[in-house]
C-alpha positions in Angstrom: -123.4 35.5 8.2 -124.9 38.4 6.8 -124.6 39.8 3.2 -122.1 42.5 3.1 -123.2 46.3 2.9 -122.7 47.3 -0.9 -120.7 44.1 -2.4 -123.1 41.5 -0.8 -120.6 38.9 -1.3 -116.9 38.5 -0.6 -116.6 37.3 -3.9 -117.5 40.8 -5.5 -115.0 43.0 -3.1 -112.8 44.1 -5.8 -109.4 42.6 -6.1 -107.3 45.7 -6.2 -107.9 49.5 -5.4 -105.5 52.3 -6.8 -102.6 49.8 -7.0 -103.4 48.3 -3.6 -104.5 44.4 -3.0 -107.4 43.3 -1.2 -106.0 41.2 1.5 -108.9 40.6 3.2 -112.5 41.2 5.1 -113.5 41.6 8.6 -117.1 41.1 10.3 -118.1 42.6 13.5 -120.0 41.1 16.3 -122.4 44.1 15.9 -123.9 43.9 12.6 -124.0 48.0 12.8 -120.6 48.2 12.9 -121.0 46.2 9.6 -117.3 45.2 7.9 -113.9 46.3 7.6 -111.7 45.6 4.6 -108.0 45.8 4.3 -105.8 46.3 1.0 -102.3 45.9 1.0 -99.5 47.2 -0.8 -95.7 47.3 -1.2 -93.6 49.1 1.3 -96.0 48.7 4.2 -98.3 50.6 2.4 -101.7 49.6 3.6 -105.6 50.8 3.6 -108.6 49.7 5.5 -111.8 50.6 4.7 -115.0 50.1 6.3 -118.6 50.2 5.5 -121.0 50.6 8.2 -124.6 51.8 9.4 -125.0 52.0 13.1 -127.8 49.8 12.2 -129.9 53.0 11.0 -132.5 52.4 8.3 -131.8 55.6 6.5 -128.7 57.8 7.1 -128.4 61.6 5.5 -126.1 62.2 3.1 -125.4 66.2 4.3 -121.9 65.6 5.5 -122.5 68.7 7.4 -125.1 67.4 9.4 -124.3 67.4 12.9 -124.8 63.2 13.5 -122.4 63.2 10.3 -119.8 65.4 12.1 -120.1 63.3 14.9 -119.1 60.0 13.5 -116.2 61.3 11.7 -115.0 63.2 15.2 -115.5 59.5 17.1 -113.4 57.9 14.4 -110.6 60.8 15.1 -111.2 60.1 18.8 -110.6 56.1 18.4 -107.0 56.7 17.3 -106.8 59.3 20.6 -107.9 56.2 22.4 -105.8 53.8 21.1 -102.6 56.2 21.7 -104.1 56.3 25.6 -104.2 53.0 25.8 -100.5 52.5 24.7 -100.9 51.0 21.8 -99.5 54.2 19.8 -96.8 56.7 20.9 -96.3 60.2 20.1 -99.4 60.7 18.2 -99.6 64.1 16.5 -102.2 65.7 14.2 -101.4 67.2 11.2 -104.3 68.3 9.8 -108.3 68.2 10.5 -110.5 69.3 7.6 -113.4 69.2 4.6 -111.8 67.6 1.2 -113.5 69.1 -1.4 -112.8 67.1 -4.9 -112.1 68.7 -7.4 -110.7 71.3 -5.0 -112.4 74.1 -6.3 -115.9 72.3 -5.5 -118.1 74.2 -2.8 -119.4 70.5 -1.9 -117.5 68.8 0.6 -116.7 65.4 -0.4 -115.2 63.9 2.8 -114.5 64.6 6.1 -110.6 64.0 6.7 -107.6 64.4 9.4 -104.1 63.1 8.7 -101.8 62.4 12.1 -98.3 60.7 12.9 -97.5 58.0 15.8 -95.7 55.0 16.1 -96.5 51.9 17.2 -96.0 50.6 20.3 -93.6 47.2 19.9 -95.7 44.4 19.9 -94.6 40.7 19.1 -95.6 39.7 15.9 -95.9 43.5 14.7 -94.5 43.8 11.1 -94.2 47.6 11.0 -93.1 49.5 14.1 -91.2 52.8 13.0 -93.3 56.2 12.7 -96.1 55.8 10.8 -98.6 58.4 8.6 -102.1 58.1 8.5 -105.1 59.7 6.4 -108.3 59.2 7.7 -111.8 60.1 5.4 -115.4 59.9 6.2 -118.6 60.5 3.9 -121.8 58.8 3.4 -122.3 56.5 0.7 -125.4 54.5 -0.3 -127.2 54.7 3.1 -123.7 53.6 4.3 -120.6 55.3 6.6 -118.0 54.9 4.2 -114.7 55.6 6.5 -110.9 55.1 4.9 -107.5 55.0 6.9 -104.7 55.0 4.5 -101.3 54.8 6.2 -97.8 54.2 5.1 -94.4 54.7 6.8 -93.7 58.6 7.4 -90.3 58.6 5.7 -89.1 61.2 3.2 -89.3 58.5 0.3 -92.9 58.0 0.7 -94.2 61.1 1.7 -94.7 62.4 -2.1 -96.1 58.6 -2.7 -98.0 57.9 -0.3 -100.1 61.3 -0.4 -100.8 60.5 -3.9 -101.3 57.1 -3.3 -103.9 58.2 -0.2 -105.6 60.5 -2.6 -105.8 58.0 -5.5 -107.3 55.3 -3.4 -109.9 57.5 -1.7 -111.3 58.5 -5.2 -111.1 55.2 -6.7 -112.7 53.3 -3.6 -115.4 56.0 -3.2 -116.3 55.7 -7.3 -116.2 51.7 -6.5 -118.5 51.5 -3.7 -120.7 54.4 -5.2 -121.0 52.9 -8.4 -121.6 49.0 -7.3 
């Protein structure tokens, strides 16, 4: 197995992120699709982040560059897909967009789209109400650093889970740019 992009070891993912728990790593069958990691919180309040290279040697940091744009657009297009292939319903996007951090920053700091669906009703699935993602994409460390934060779309969590989203991304990206 190889080492993992950043961490190198599962050993040194950390063990929480913005209140969130790791829960565990996944390895894909193509090495450039590199690893997914998931963190898990209360009130099916969950994050998976991944950390890939498309099995490029060097990959620009300019998240304006075109090839940039394009990875974040297939990662939009992936949840289209999975919606097409019935494994969500009644997807809806809420927003497509540059983050810039603080917000007054001319520098974009990730990419990022937010969108509703639910589930389709699967056995074994735990969650299968209307759900709220985030999704963010930016380059970090010669890496595609890409974060899906979701949590149910109820009017409890909408104030906490927003934060929540926002709170991991930072943390996260200071984590893996600061390994």
């Amino acid at each position: 197995m190889s080492p993992l992009p950043v961490f190198g070891v599962e050993a040194s993912i950390p063990a929480q992120c913005a209140g969130l728990l790791y829960h565990s790593v996944y390895y894909y069958d193509d090495p450039r699709l590199g690893i997914g990691i998931k963190y898990d919180g209360p009130a099916y309040i969950h994050a998976d982040t991944y950390l890939y290279n498309m099995g490029r040697p060097y990959i620009t940091d300019d998240l304006m560059s075109p090839q940039v744009i394009h990875w974040f657009l297939e990662a939009c297009d992936s949840i289209t897909k999975h919606a097409e292939m019935e494994a969500y319903q009644n997807i809806e996007v809420l927003e497509c967009r540059i983050l810039n951090f603080p917000k007054d920053d001319p520098q974009p700091f990730w990419h990022y789209a937010s969108f509703t669906y639910k589930r389709v009703d699967e056995e074994g699935s735990i969650y299968t109400d209307p759900l709220i993602s985030h999704i963010a994409l930016r380059i970090d460390r010669g890496f595609i650093n890409k974060v899906r934060f979701s949590y149910p779309n109820t009017v409890e969590l909408s104030e906490v889970g927003i934060r929540g989203f926002f709170d991991f991304l930072i943390e996260w990206t200071l984590t893996v740019q600061n390994f």
